[in-house]
C-alpha positions as CSV (number, residue, x, y, z in Angstrom):
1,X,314.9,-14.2,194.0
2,X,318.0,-13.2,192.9
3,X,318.4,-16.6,190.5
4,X,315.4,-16.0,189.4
5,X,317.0,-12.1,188.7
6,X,320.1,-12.9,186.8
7,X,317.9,-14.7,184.5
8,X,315.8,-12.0,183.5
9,X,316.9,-9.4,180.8
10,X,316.0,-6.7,182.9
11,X,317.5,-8.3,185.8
12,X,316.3,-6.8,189.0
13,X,316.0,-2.9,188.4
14,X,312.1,-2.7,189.4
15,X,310.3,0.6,188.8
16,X,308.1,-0.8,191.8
17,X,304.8,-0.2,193.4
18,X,302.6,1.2,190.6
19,X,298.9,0.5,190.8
20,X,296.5,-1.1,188.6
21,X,297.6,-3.3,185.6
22,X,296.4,-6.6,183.4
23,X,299.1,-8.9,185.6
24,X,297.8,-12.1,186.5
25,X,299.4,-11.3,190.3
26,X,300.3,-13.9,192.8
27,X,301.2,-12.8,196.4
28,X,302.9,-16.0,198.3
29,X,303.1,-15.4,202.4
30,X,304.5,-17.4,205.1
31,X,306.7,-17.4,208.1
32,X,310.3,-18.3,207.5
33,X,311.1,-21.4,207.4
34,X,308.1,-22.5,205.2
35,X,310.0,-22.3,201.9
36,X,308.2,-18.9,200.6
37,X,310.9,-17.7,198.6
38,X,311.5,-21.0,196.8
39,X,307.8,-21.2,196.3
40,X,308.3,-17.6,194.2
41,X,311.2,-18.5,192.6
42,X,309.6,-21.8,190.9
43,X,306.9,-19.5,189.9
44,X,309.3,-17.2,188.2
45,X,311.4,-19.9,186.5
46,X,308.1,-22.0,185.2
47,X,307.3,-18.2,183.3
48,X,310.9,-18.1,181.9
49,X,310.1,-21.7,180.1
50,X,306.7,-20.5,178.7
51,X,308.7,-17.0,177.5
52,X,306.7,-14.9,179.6
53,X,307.1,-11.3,181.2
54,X,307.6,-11.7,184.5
55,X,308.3,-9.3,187.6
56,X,309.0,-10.2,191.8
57,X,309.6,-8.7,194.7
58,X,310.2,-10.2,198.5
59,X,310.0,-8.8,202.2
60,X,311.9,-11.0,204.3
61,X,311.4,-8.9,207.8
62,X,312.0,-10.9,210.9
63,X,312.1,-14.1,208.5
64,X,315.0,-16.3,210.5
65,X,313.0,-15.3,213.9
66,X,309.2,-16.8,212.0
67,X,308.1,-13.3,211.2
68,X,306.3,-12.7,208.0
69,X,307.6,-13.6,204.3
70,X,306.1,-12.1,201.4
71,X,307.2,-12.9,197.5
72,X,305.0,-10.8,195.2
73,X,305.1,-12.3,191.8
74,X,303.2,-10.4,188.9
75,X,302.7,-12.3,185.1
76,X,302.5,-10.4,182.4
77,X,301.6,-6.3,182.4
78,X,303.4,-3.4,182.1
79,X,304.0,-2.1,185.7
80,X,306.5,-3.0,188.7
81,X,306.4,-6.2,191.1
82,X,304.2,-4.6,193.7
83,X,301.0,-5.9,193.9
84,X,299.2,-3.2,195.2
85,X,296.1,-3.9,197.8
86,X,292.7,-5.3,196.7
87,X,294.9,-6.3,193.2
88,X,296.0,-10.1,194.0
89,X,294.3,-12.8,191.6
90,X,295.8,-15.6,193.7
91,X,297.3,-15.1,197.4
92,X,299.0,-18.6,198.6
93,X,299.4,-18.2,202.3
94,X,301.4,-21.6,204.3
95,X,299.8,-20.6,207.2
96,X,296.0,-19.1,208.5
97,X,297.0,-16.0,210.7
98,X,299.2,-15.0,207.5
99,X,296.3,-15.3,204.9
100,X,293.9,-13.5,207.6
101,X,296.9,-10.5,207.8
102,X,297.6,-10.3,203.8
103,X,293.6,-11.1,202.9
104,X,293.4,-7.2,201.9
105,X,295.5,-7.8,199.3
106,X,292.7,-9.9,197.7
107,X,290.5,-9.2,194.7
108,X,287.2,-9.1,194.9
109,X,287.0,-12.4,192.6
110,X,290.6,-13.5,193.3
111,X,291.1,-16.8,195.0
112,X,292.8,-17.7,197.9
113,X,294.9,-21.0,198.8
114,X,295.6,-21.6,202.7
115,X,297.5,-24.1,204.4
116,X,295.4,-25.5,207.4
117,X,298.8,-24.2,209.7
118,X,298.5,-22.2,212.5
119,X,301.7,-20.4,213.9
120,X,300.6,-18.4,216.9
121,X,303.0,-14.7,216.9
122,X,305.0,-14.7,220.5
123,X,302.7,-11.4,221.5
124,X,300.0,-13.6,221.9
125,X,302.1,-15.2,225.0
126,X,304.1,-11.9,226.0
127,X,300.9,-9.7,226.1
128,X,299.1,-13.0,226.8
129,X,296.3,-11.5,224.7
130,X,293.4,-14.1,223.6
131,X,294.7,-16.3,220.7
132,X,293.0,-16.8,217.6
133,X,291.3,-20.1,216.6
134,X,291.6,-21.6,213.6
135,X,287.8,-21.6,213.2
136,X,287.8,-18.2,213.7
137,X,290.3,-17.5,211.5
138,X,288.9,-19.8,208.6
139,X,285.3,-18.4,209.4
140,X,286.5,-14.8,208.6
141,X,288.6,-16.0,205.2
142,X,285.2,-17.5,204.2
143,X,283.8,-14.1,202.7
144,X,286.7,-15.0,199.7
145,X,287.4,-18.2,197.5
146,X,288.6,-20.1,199.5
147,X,290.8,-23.3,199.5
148,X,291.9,-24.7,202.8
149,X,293.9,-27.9,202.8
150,X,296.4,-29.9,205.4
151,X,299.9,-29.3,203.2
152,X,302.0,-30.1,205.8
153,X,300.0,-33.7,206.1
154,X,300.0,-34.0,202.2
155,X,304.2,-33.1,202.6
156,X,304.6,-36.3,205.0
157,X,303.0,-38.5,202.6
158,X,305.0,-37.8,199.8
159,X,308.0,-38.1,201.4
160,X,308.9,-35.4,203.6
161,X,307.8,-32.3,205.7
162,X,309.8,-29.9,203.9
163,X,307.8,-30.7,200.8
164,X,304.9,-28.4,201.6
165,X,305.6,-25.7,199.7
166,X,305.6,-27.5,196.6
167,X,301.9,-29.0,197.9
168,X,300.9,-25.8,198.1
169,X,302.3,-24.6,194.5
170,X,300.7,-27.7,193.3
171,X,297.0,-26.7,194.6
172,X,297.4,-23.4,193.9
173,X,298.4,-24.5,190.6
174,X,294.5,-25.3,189.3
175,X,294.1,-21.4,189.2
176,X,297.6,-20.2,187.4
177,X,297.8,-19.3,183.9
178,X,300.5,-21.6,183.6
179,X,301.2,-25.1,182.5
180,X,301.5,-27.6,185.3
181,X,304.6,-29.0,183.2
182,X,306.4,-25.8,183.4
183,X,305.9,-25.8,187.2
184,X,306.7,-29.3,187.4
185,X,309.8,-28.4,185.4
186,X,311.3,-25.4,187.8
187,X,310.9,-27.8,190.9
188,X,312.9,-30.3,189.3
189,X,315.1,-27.4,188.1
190,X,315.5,-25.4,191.7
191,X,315.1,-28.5,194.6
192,X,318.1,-30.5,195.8
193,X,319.0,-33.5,193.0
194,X,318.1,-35.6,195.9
195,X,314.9,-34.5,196.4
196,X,313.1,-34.4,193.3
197,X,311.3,-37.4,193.4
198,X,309.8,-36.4,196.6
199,X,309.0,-32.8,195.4
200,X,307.3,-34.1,191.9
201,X,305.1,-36.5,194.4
202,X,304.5,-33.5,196.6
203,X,303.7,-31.0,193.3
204,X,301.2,-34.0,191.9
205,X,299.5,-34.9,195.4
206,X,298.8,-30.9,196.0
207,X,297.7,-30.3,192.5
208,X,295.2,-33.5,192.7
209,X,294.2,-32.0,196.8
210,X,293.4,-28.9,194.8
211,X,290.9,-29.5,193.0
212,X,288.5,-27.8,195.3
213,X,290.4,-24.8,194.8
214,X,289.4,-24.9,190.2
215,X,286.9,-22.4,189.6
216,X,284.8,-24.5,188.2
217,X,284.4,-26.7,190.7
């Protein structure tokens, strides 16, 4: 985030954690690795091209070891970057057990985006405690709106693995209050030179898989 910081005219000094407000809030969550905070950061740059107020904050944790990610981005409103529980419009999650530990997050009526990825945390075999099915898992996440879809398959048909962020921004993208260009846009703007063909494939093939995810559909 701290790109995304210097180009904000407040930079980064966050009032933080301040309850309810008319934000269209995004909560992005993953394991490290996955690309969460570049995910966030295209987010913030597509608002700077539409000249909207925007606000982030990240937990990183355990990130280099696969431990949890979180990038709270908030559009528009008047308070700071945390998003507090039961506030999120959209939660993105690159992975099932992540979406299923974040889900409280949620609105009532908000929508949630999930990556058909399943990471199992090393307790499970430590503790050797009774790991959790993806049908389980997906059965529980049911009681939202919810869009399930294989990124990381959608990633290696557009060119690479790495890609499935983008896929993911890219289905998500059918709920945002933002212009597919301006998203389109920031990837080309943030992602390696080299890798922006593959990234605009990966942003089109997710935003055409997410279709399921429109609310009118």
């Amino acid at each position: 985030m701290s790109r995304l910081c210097a180009a904000l005219p407040a930079g980064c000094n966050y009032a933080g954690g301040e309850a309810m407000s008319t934000s269209f809030d995004i909560l992005i969550v993953g394991i490290g690795g996955q690309g969460t905070i570049l995910a966030s950061n295209i987010l913030g740059v597509a608002c700077l091209h539409e000249g909207r107020h925007v606000k982030g904050a990240e937990t990183h944790g355990m990130a280099q070891r696969g431990g949890s990610v979180e990038s709270h981005i908030r559009i528009g409103g008047e308070f700071g970057p945390l998003i507090p529980p039961g506030q999120a419009d959209l939660l993105i999650s690159f992975d099932l057990l992540e979406a299923l530990r974040y889900s409280h997050y949620l609105k009532r009526d908000g929508t949630m985006v999930v990556n058909r990825h399943l990471v199992l945390p090393t307790s499970v075999y430590v503790q050797k405690l009774a790991a959790p099915t993806e049908e389980g898992i997906v059965s529980i996440l049911s009681q939202f709106r919810l869009c399930l879809l294989d990124a990381d398959r959608i990633a290696q048909e557009a060119g690479s693995p790495l890609s499935q962020n983008v896929v993911m921004l890219g289905a998500a993208s059918r709920v945002m209050p933002l212009n597919p260009a301006s998203l389109a846009d920031a990837v080309r703007q943030l992602v390696p030179p080299k890798t922006v063909a593959i990234n605009i494939r990966a942003f089109e093939m997710g935003r055409d898989a997410g279709g399921a995810c429109s609310p009118q559909s």
